[in-house]
ZAMARGU-4260 file (C-alpha; in steps of 0.2 Angstrom, whole numbers, plus 5000, padded with zeros to 4 digits):
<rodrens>
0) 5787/5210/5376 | 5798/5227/5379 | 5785/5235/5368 | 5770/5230/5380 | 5781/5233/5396
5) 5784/5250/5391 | 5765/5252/5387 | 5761/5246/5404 | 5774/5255/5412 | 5766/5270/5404
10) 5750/5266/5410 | 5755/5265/5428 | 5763/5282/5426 | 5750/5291/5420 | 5738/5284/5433
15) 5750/5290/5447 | 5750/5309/5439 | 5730/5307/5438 | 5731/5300/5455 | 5744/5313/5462
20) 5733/5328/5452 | 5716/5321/5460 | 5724/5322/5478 | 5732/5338/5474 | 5714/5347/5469
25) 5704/5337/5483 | 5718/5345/5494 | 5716/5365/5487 | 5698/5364/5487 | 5696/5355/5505
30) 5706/5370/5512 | 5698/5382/5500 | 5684/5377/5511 | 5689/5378/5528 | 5695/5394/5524
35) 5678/5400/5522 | 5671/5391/5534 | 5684/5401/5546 | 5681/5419/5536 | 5663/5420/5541
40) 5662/5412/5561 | 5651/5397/5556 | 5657/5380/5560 | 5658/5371/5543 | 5674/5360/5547
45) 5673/5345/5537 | 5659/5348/5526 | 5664/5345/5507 | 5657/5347/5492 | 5646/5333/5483
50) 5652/5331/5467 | 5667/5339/5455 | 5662/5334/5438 | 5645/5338/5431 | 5643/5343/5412
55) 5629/5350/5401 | 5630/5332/5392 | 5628/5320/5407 | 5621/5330/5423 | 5617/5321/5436
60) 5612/5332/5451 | 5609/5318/5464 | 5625/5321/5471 | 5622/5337/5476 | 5603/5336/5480
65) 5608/5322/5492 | 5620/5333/5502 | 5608/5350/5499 | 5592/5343/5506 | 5595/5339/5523
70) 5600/5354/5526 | 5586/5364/5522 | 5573/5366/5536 | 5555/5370/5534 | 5550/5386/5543
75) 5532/5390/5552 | 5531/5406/5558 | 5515/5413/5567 | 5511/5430/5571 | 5501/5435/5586
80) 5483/5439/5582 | 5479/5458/5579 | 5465/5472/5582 | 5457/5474/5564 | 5442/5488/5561
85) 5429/5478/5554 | 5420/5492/5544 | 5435/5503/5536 | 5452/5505/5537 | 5451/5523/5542
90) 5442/5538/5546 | 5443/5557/5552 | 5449/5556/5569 | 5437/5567/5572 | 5422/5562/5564
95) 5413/5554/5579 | 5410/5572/5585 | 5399/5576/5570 | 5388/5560/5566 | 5402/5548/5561
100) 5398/5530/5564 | 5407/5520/5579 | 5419/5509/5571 | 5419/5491/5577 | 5430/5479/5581
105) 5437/5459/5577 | 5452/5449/5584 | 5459/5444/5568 | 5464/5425/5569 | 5485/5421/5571
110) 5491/5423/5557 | 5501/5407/5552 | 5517/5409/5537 | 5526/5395/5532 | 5545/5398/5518
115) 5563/5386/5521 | 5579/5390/5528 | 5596/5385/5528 | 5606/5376/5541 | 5624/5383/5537
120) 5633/5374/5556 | 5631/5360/5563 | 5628/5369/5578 | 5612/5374/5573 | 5614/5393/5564
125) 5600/5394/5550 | 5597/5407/5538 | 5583/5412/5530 | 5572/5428/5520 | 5570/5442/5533
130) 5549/5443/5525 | 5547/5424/5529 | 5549/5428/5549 | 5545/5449/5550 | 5532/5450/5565
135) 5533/5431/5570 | 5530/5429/5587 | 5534/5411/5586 | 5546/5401/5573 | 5545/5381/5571
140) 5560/5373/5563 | 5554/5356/5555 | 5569/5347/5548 | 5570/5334/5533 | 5569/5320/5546
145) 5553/5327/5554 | 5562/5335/5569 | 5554/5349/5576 | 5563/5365/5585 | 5560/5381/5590
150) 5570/5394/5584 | 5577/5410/5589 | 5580/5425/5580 | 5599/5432/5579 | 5597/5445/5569
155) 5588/5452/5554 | 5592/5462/5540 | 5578/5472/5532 | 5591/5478/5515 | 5594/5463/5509
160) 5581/5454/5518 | 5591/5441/5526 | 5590/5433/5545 | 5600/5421/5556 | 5589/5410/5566
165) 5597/5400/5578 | 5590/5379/5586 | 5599/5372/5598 | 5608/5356/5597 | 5624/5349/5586
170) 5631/5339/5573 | 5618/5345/5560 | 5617/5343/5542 | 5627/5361/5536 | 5626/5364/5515
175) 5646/5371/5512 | 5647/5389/5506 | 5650/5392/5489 | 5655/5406/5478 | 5644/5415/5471
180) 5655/5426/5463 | 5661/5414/5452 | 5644/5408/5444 | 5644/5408/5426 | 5626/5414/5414
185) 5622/5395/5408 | 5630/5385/5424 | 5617/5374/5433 | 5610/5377/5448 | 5597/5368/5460
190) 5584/5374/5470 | 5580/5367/5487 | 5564/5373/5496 | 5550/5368/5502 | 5534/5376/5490
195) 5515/5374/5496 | 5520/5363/5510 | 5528/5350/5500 | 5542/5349/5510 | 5561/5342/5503
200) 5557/5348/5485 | 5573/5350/5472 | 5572/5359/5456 | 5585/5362/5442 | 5588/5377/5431
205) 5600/5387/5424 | 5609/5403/5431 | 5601/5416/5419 | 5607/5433/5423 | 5620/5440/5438
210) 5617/5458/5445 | 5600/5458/5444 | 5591/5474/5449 | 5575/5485/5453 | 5565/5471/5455
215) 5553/5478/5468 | 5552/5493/5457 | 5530/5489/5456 | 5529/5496/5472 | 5516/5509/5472
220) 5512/5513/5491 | 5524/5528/5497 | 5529/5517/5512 | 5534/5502/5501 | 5541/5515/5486
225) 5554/5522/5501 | 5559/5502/5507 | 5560/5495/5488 | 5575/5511/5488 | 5582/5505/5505
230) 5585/5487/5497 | 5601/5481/5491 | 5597/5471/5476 | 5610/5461/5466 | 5602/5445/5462
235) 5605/5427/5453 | 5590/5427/5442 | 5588/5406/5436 | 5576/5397/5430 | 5574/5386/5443
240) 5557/5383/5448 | 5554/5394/5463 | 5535/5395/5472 | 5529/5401/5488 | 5537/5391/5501
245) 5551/5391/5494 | 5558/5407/5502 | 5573/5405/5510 | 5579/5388/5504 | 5596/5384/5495
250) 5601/5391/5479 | 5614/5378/5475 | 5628/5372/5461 | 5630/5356/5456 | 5646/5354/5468
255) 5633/5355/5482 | 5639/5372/5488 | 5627/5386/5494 | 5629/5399/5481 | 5612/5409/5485
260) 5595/5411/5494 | 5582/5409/5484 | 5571/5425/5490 | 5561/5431/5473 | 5548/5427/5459
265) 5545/5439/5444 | 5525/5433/5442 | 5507/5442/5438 | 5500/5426/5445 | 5511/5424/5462
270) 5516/5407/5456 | 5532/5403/5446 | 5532/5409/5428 | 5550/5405/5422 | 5561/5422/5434
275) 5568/5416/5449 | 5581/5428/5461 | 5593/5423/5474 | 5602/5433/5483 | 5619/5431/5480
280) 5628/5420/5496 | 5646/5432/5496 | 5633/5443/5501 | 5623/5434/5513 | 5639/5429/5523
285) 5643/5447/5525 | 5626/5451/5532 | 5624/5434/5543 | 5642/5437/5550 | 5641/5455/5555
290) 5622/5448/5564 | 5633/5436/5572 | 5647/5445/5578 | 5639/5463/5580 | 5619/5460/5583
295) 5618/5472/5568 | 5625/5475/5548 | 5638/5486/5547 | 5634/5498/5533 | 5649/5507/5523
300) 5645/5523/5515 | 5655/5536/5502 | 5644/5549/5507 | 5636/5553/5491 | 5618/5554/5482
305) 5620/5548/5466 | 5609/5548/5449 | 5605/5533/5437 | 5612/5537/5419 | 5596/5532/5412
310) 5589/5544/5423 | 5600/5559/5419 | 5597/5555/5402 | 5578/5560/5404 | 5578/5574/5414
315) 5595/5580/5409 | 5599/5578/5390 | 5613/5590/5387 | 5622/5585/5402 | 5621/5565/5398
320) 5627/5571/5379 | 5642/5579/5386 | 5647/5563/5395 | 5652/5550/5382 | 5648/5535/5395
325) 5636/5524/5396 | 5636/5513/5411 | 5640/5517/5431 | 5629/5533/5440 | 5631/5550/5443
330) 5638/5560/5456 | 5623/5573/5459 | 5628/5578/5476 | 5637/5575/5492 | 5632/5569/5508
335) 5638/5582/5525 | 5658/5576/5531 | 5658/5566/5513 | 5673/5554/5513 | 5670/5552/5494
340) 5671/5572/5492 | 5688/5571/5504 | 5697/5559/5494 | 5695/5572/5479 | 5676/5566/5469
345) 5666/5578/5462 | 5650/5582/5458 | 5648/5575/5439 | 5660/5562/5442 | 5652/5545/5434
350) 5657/5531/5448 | 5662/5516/5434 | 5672/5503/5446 | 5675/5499/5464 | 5689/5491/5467
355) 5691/5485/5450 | 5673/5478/5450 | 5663/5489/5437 | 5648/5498/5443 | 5632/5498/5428
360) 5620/5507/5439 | 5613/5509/5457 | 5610/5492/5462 | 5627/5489/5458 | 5635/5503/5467
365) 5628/5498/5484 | 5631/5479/5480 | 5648/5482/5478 | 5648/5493/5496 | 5639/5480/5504
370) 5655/5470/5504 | 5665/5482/5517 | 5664/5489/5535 | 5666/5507/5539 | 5685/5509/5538
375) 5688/5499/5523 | 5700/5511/5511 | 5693/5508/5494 | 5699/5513/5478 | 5683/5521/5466
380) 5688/5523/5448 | 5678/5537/5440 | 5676/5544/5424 | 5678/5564/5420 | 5680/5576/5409
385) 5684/5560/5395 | 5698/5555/5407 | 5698/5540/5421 | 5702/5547/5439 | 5704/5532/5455
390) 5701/5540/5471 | 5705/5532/5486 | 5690/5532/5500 | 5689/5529/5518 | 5673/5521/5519
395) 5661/5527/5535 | 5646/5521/5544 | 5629/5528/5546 | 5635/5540/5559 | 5649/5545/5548
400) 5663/5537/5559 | 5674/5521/5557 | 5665/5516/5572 | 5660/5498/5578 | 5637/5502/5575
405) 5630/5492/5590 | 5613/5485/5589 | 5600/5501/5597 | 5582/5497/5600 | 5571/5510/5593
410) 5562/5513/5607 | 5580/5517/5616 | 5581/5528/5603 | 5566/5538/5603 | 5567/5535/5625
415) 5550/5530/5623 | 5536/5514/5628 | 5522/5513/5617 | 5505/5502/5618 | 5488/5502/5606
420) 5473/5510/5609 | 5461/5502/5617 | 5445/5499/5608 | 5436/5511/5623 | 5449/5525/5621
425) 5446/5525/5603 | 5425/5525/5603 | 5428/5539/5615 | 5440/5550/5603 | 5431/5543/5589
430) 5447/5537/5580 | 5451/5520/5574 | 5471/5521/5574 | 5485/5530/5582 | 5497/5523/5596
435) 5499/5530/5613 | 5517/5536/5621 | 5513/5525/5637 | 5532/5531/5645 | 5545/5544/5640
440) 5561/5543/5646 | 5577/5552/5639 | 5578/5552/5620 | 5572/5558/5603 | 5555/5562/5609
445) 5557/5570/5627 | 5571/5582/5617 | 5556/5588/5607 | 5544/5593/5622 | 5533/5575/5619
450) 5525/5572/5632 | 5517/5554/5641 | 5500/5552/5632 | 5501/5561/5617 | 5493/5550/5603
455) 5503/5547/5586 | 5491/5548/5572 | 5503/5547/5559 | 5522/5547/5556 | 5530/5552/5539
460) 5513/5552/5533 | 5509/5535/5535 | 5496/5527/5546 | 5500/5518/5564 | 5490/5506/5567
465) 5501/5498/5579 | 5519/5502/5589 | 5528/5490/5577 | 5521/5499/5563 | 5531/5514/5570
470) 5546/5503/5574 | 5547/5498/5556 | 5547/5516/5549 | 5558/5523/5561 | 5570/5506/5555
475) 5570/5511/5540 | 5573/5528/5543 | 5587/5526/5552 | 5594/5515/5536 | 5593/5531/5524
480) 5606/5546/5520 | 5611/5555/5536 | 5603/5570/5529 | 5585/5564/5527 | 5582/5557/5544
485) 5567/5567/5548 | 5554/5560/5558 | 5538/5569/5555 | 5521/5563/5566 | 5505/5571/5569
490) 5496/5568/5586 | 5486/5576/5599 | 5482/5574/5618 | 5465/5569/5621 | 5454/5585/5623
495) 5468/5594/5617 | 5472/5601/5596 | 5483/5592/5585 | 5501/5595/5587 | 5516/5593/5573
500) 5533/5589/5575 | 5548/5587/5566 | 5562/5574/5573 | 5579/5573/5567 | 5583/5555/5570
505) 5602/5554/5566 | 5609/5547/5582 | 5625/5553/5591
</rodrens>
């Protein structure tokens, strides 16, 4: 009988400890969670995790997907319908004049998308992939309960291709953030989306590769060739099946936590081969938070141009020999007022860690940057001269300040209005594109002798077809090294020559 009391007694005891341990880890990560819910400004109070315990053995996902799919919205977006030229895309501008054909003309149709999106508070703050609402003039959120809203747009992020979207109301479903950083090569992961239409759709896959770069290095148009540069790529590559539609929607673990928006296919056929990318949600809650809070990301810089290894090791042999390392990039040049060059970098430094984190290649470098504001003191371990060197850099803004960037519409910028051509303008000129400066008031172009009524053919080579095909250049523009912000366009007056300029666009 003392034999069996003890036994039970033991029993009772180690069912308090389990007991006691089970409070003491629901009680770490509860406040793990509302202290991210509190780091980032979205309201995620009393939002838990699904499920703790999920093995390779036994997964059962249904935890999860129960908490995940109400979550994730379906998103219509509808572009307003546009001028097309029915016979070519271009011609001479001049051609008219000397037996050219007169384009004609068609009203292309709307233009109707369709991806998913995250609800991250239950007041109604969605995220989403920047390319599944660019040029919408109208956003429809459908919810998993057939709700439908119409959403307004926060902010967007061309770099990473993120946006906050924002529906009124409250109490609605919010997936918990995760950490993304913590994902291990082999953990489980479920994809929440919407593909073709077929709306509420969960997928499972494995996390297959972290720090996943240069995927949009197929790019072939000069335009495209100069965004795929401007993005900052560090995805979660799973196997997950991921297909059109499913843009946007939830990357998550099998606690139920967002760990990633699922943005990217690798696929000859544009439907899922096996490669799906998320970008990584420590990320994303950088880029919604300074939408949020600033109306615009806050980019922090070194001040440096840099060289892929691989690179060097092609153009530059003997120099790439002579460095006995083979992971982080090279420190070609430096940018004008360089903080890096400040806090004591030189050129043919190798940048191997920020912070501690290590740096393989480009993609990386900016990844890791991505995570501060201008003003953040960083430590940057390089490699030189067979020695480790940590330099200790104040990072800066675009402008090459500590400054707060606040949101400036391009056309502020430029101190210009722009409107199409109309289809009688251009039979007269015997052009088929360009955009007309309808008002100019104090800015880029007024310092440049522009005038109202001079006629943009072209801007840094490319095409305008459109005002927010010159918005979108000048964006990105504005997004690259201070030293190559020039604007370059070609235009004319009407009965006049064509006229050159060159713009330097860095603002002041």
């Amino acid at each position: 009988m003392k034999t069996n009391g003890k036994v039970i007694l033991g029993f009772i005891l180690i069912s308090l400890m389990s007991s006691g341990i089970t409070i003491g880890l629901y009680s770490h990560l509860n406040k793990d969670e509302d202290n991210i819910s509190k780091s980032v400004g979205f309201n995620q109070k009393g939002v838990h995790p699904a499920g703790y315990n999920v093995s390779a053995e036994n997964s059962d996902f249904t935890l999860a997907a129960e908490q995940s799919i109400n979550a994730v919205v379906h998103i219509k977006s509808t572009t307003k319908p546009v001028q097309k030229n029915n016979i070519q895309e271009y011609f001479n501008p001049f051609e008219y004049f000397f037996g050219g054909q007169i384009p004609q003309y068609k009203i292309q149709p709307k233009v109707v998308g369709f991806g998913s999106g995250v609800i991250i508070s239950t007041d109604g703050y969605i995220v989403t992939n920047n390319h599944v609402i660019d040029e919408a003039s109208e956003i429809e959120i459908i919810t998993n309960n057939n709700e439908t809203y119409r959403a307004k747009i926060i902010g967007k992020d061309e770099s990473t291709d993120i946006a906050l979207l924002k529906i009124e109301g409250k109490d609605f479903p919010v997936i918990p953030f995760g950490d993304s950083d913590a994902l291990k090569i082999g953990e489980w992961v479920l994809a929440v989306g919407n593909p073709f239409n077929l709306t509420s759709t969960v997928t499972a896959g494995i996390v297959s590769a972290k720090g996943r770069g240069n995927i949009f290095s197929g790019y072939t148009y000069q335009q495209d060739i100069a965004r795929s540069r401007d993005k900052i790529e560090s995805f979660i590559q799973t196997d997950a099946a991921v297909n059109p539609g499913n843009s946007g929607g939830a990357l998550v673990n099998t606690k139920g936590e967002l760990v990633g928006i699922n943005t990217a296919i690798y696929s000859e056929t544009g439907n899922f081969i096996g490669y799906s990318f998320a970008i990584p949600i420590n990320l994303v809650k950088k880029v919604i938070f300074d939408i949020k809070k600033y109306g615009v990301v806050q980019r922090a810089l070194i001040g440096v141009k840099v060289e892929e290894l691989s690179t060097l090791k092609e153009i530059d042999p003997e120099t790439y020999n002579k460095l006995k390392v083979h992971e982080g990039v090279y420190v070609a040049e430096f940018t004008s007022n360089s903080s890096a060059k400040k806090a004591g970098m030189q050129k043919g430094d190798v940048i191997t860690a920020i912070n501690g984190t290590k740096v393989k290649d480009y993609h990386e470098l900016r990844a890791e940057l991505s995570r501060y504001n201008p003003g953040n003191i960083i430590e940057v371990q390089v490699y030189r001269n067979k020695d480790i060197k940590v330099c200790k850099v104040e990072l800066k803004n675009d402008q090459g300040t500590t400054s707060i960037i606040k949101e400036k519409a391009v056309t502020e910028i430029l101190g210009a209005t722009f409107k199409e051509l109309s289809p009688e303008l251009k039979r007269k000129i015997g052009i088929n594109y360009g955009v007309e400066i309808s008002k100019v008031t104090n800015g880029k172009l007024k310092e440049n002798g522009i005038r109202e009524g001079f006629i943009i053919l072209t801007a840094n080579d490319t095409k305008l077809t459109s005002p927010e095909t010159l918005i979108r250049i000048v964006e990105s523009l504005l997004k690259q090294d201070p030293d190559e912000r020039g604007l370059y366009i070609k235009g004319f007056y009407p009965n006049d020559r064509i006229r050159f300029y060159a713009i330097d666009m860095n603002v002041q």
